[in-house]
C-alpha positions as CSV (number, residue, x, y, z in Angstrom):
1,X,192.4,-24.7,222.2
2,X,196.0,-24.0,222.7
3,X,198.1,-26.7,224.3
4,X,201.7,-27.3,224.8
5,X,203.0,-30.6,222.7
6,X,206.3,-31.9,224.0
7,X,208.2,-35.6,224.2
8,X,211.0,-37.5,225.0
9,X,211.9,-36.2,228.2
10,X,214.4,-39.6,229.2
11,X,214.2,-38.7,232.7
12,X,216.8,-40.1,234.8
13,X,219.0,-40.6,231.4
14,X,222.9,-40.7,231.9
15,X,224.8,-39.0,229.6
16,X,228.2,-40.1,229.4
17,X,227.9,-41.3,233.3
18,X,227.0,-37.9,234.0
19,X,223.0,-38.0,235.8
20,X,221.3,-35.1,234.0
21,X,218.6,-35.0,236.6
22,X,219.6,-31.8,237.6
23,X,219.8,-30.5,234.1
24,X,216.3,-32.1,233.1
25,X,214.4,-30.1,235.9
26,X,215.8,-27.0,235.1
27,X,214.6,-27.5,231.8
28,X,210.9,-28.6,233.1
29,X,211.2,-25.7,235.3
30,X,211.4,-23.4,232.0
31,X,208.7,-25.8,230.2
32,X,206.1,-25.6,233.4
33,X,206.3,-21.4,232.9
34,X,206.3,-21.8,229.5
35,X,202.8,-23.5,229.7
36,X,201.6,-20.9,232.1
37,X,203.0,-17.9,230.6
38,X,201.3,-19.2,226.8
39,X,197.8,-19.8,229.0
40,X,197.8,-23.2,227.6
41,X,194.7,-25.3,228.6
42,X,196.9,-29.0,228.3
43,X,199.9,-30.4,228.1
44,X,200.5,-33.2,226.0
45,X,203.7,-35.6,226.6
46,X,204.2,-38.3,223.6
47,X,206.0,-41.2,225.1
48,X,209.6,-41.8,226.1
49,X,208.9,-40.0,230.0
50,X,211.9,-42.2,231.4
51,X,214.8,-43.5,229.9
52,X,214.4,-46.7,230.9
53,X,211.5,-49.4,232.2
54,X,212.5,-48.9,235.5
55,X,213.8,-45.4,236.2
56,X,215.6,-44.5,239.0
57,X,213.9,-42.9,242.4
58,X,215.0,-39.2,241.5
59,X,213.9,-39.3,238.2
60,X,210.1,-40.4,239.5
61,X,210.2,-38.1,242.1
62,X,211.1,-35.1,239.8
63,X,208.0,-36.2,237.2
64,X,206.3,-36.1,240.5
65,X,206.9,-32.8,241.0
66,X,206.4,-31.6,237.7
67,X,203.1,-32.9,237.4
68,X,202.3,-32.0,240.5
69,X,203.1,-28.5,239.7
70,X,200.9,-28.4,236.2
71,X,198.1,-29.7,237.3
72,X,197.5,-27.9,241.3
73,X,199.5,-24.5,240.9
74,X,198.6,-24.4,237.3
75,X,195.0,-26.1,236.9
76,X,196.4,-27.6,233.1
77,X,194.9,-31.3,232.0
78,X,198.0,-33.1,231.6
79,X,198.0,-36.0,228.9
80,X,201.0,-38.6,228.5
81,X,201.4,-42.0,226.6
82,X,204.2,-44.2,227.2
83,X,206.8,-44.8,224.5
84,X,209.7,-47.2,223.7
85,X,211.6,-46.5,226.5
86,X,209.3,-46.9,229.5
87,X,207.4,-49.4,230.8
88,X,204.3,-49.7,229.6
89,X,202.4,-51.4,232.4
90,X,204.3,-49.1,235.0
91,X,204.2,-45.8,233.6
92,X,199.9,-46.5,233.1
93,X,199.2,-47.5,236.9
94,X,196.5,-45.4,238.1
95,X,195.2,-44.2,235.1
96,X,191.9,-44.4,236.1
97,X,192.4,-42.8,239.4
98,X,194.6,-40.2,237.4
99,X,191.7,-39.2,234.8
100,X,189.4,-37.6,237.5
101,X,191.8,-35.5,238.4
102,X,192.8,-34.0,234.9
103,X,195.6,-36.7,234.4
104,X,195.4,-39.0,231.2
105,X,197.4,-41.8,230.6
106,X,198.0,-44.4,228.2
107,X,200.6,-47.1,229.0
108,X,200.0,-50.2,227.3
109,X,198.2,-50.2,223.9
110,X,194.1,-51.3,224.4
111,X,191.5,-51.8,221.9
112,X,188.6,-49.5,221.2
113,X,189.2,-46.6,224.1
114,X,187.4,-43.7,223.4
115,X,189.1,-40.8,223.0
116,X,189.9,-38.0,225.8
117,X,187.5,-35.5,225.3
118,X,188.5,-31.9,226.7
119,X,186.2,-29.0,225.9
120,X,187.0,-25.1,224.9
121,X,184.8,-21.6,223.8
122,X,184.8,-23.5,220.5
123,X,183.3,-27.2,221.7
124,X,184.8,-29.8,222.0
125,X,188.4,-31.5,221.2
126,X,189.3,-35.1,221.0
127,X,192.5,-36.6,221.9
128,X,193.6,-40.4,220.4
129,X,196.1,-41.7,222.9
130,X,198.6,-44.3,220.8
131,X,201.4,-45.4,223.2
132,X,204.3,-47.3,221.4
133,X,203.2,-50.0,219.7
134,X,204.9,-53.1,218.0
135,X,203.0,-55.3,215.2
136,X,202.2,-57.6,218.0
137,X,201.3,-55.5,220.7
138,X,198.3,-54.5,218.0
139,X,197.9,-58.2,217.2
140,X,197.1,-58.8,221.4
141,X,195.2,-55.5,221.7
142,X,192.6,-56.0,219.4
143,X,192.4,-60.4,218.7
144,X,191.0,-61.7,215.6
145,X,190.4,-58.6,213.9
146,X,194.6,-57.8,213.6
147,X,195.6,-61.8,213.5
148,X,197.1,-61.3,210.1
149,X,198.9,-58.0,210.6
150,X,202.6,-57.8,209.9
151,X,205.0,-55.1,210.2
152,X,204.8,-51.6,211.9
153,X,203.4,-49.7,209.5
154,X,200.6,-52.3,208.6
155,X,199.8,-53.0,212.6
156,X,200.0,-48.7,213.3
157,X,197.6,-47.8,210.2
158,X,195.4,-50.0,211.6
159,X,195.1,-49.3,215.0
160,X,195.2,-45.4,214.3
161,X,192.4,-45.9,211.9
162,X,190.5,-47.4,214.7
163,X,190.9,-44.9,217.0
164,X,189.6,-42.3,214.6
165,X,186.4,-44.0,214.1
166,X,185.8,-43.6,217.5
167,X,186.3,-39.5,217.4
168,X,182.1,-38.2,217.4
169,X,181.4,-36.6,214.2
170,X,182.3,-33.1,213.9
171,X,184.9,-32.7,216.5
172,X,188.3,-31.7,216.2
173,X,190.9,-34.5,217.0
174,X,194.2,-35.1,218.3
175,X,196.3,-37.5,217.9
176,X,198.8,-38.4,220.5
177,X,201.4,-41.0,219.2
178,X,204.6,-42.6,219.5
179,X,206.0,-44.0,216.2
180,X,209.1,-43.5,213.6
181,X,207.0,-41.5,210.5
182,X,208.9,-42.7,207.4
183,X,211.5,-40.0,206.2
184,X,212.0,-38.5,209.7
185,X,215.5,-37.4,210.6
186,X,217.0,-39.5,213.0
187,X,219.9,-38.5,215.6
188,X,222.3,-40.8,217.8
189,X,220.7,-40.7,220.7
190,X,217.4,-42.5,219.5
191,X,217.0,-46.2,219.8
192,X,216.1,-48.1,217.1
193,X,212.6,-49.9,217.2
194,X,213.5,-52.5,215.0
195,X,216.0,-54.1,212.4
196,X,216.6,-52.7,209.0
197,X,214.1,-49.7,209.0
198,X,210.8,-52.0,209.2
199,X,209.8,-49.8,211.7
200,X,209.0,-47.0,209.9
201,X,205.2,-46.2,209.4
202,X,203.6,-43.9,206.6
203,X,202.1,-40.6,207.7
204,X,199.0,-41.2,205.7
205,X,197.4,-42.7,208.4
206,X,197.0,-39.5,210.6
207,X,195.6,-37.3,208.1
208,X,191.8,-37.9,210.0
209,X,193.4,-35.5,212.6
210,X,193.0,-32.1,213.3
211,X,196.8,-32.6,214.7
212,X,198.9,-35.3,215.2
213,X,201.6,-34.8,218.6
214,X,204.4,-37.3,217.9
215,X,207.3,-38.7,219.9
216,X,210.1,-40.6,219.4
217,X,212.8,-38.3,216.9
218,X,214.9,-36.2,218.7
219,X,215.4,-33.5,216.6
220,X,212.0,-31.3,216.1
221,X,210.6,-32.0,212.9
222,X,206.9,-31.9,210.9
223,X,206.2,-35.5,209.3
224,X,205.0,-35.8,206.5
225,X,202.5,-32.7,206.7
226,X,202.6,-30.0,208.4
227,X,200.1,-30.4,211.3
228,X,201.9,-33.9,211.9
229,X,205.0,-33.1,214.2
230,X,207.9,-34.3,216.3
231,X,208.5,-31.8,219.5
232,X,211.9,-33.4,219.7
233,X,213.1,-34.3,222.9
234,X,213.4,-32.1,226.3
235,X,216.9,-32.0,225.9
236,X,220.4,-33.1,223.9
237,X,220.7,-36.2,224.1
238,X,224.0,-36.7,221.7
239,X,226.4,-34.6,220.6
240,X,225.3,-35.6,216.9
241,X,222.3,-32.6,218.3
242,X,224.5,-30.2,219.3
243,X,223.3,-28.0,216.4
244,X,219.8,-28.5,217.1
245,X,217.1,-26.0,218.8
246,X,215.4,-27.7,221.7
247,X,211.9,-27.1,223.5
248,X,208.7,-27.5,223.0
249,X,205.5,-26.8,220.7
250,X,202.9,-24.6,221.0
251,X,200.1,-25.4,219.3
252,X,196.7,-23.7,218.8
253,X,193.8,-25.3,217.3
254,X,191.1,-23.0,215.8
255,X,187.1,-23.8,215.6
256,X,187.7,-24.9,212.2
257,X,190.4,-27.3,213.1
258,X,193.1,-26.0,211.4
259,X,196.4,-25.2,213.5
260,X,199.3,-22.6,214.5
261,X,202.4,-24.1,215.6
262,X,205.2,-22.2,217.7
263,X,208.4,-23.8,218.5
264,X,209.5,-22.4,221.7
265,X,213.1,-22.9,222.9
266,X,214.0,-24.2,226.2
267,X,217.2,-23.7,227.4
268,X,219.4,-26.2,229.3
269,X,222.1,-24.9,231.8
270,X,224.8,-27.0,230.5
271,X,225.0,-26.9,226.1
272,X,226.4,-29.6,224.1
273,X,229.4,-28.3,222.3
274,X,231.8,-30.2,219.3
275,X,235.2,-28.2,219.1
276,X,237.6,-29.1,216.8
277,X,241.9,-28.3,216.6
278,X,245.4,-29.0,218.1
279,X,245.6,-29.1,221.5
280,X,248.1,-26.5,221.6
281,X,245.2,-24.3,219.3
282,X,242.7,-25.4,221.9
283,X,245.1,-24.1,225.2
284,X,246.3,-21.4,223.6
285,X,243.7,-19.7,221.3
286,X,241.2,-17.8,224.0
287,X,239.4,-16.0,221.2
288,X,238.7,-19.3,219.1
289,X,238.5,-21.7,222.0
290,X,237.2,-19.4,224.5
291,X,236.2,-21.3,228.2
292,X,233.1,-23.0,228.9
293,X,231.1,-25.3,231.0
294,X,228.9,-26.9,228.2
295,X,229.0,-30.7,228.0
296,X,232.1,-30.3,225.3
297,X,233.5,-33.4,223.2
298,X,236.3,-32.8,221.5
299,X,238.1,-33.7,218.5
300,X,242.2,-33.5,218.2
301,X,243.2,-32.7,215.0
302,X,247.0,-33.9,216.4
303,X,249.0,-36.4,214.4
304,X,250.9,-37.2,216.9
305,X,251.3,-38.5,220.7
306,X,249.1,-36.2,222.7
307,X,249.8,-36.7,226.8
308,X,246.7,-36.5,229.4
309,X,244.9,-34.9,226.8
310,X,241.9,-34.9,229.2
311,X,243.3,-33.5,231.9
312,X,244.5,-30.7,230.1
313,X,241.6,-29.9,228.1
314,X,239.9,-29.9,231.3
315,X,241.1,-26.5,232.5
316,X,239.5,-25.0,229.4
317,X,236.5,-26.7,229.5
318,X,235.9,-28.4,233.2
319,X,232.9,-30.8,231.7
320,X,234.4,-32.2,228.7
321,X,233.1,-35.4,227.9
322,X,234.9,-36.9,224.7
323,X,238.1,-36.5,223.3
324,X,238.7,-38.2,219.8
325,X,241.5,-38.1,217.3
326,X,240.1,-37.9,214.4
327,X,243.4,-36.5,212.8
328,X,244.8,-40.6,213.4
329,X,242.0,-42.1,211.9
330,X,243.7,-41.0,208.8
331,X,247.1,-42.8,209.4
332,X,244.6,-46.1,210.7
333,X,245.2,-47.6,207.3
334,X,248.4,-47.1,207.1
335,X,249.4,-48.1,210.9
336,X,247.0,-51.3,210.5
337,X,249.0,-52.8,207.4
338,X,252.4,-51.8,208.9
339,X,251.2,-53.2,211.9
340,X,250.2,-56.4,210.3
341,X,253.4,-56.9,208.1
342,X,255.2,-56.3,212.1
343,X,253.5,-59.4,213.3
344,X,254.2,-61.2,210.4
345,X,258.3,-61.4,211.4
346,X,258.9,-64.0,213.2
347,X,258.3,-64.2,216.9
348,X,262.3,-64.0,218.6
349,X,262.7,-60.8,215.5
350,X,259.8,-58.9,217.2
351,X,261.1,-60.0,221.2
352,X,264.2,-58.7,220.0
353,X,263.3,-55.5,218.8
354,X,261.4,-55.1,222.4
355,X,263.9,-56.0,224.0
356,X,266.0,-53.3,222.7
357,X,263.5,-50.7,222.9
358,X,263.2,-51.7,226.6
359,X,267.2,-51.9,227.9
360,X,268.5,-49.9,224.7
361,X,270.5,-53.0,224.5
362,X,270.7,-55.9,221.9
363,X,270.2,-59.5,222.9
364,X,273.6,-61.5,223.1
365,X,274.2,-65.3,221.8
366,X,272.9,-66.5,225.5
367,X,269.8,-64.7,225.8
368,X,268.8,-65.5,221.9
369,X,269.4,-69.3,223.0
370,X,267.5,-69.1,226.0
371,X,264.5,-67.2,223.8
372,X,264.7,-70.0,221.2
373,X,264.4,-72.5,223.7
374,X,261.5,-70.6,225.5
375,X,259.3,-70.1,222.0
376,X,260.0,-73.9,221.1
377,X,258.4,-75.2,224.7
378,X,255.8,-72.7,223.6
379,X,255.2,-74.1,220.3
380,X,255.2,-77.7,222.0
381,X,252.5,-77.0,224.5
382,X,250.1,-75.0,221.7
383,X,250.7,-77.9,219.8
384,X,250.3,-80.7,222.5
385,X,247.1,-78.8,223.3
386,X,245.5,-78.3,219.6
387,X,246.0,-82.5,219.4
């Protein structure tokens, strides 16, 4: 069976108050031929659909579409699971009406389903459907039995293994999940699913599976083993990913059970791009700062005052995002202490030196009187209050 293993789509996400809706169905566009063109029988999405529990309209209405598109034009089973980032309850609504059409989903976490079972020339595969799951999502799901489970990785082994008891004996298996596999690489764009790394959950747990089709990293990775894999996210998501290959996995599963895996790339119209100089380097140097419309940050390598930086930058490169000074950050150590040995003078010193700065003009006997007498009501009143 060969099927197409993708995640993280974050439809309707803003990037930098930019809507990348636009951006996100070109990229579906590519991933809908992509699954026709490789004569894949499924497509398998593993959590994180929207960016948020309650996406906005054009984001639903573009998942819609692409589902739409999969299973009438194309006649593929489509197969999703929520993850961290949707809503659980929301994104599962009609699953049951869904299934008889070639549409399986798994929103919130339940005990003891049995597995979706889709058939090839070779017999028959089964695919475990884990949405996200938190320790005490698993403690709800399945009662009595998981009372005295604690963290992720304890609650995860334990549902996982309970979903492969329930694969028939002798058929190849799937796993469809949505979990942070300890050792993963992480990017900025990801959002943590707990507090100090408890989160993390050992890949051991999957090895009953033929495959395992994970979600949740952004950057596509295998986890652990090599037929346990992170399709990374539709898109770039950070610039921390700018380096990064995005698309999807193809993946074919032989009689036997073992698997092929090809990565293929799916190209955004708009790139993420990190450049890096003066800004004089960046307006004047075409061949190393030629012009682009890529979603640009950039850093200024300037030490000193830089004016409408943005707007400047922005005839070279119409969608930058970011500009940083990195160059500064250099000098902060230095600036903070002589900024803090500034505000140590006392208070008619620093109005005096603003004062000059201002007018270009030093304050005279009168005006230093009529400033003493202004900080000493000042110092009354902060007192007067503080009693």
């Amino acid at each position: 069976m060969r099927f197409i293993h993708t995640a993280d789509w974050h439809l309707g996400r803003l990037f930098f108050g930019r809507h990348l809706t636009d951006d996100q169905a070109h990229v579906l566009d590519e991933l809908v031929h992509l699954a026709r063109d490789a004569r894949a029988e499924a497509v398998v999405i593993a959590g994180d659909v929207y960016d948020r529990a309650v996406p906005p309209v054009e984001a639903v209405e573009l998942f819609d579409e692409v589902l739409s598109r999969l299973l009438l034009d194309e006649k593929l089973k489509v197969i999703y699971i929520a993850g961290n980032h949707d809503s659980a309850a929301r994104l599962g609504f009609g699953s049951r009406l869904l299934a008889g059409g070639g549409v399986f989903v798994a929103g919130q976490l339940q005990a003891d389903v049995a597995p979706v079972i889709l058939d090839d020339a070779h017999g028959k595969v089964a695919f475990s459907l884990l949405p996200y799951m938190e320790p005490a999502t698993v403690r709800f799901a399945y009662g009595e039995a998981a009372e005295d489970l604690a963290g992720f990785d304890e609650a995860t082994s334990f549902a996982v293994a309970r979903a492969a008891a329930l694969v028939p004996e002798g058929c190849r298996s799937v796993a469809v999940a949505h979990a942070f596999i300890a050792g993963g690489a992480l990017s900025e764009s990801e959002r943590p699913l707990s507090v100090g790394g408890s989160d993390s959950v050992s890949p051991a747990c999957f090895a009953p599976f033929s495959y395992t089709a994970l979600g949740h990293l952004h950057a596509p990775q295998q986890a652990g083993a090599a037929n346990i894999r992170y399709a990374g996210s539709l898109m770039k998501y950070s610039f921390s990913e700018a380096g990064q290959r995005k698309g999807a996995t193809v993946v074919d599963l032989a009689a036997d059970g073992s698997v092929t895996i090809e990565e293929a790339a799916l190209a955004a119209p708009h790139d993420l791009a990190v450049v890096r100089g003066t800004l004089q380097e960046i307006l004047e140097d075409r061949e190393r700062f030629p012009k682009s419309e890529d979603y640009t940050a950039v850093e200024l390598m300037d030490k000193g005052p830089v004016l409408d930086a943005h707007g400047k930058l922005s005839r070279i490169y119409p969608n930058v995002l970011q500009v940083t000074r990195p160059g500064l950050m250099e000098q902060a150590g230095a600036l903070r202490e002589q900024g803090r040995k500034k505000l140590e003078r006392p208070d008619d010193v620093l109005f005096g030196e603003f004062f000059a700065d201002m007018t270009g003009e030093t304050l005279d006997e009168a005006q230093k009187k009529e400033l003493f007498d202004v900080l000493e009501e000042l110092l009354r009143e902060e007192r007067e209050a503080k009693i």
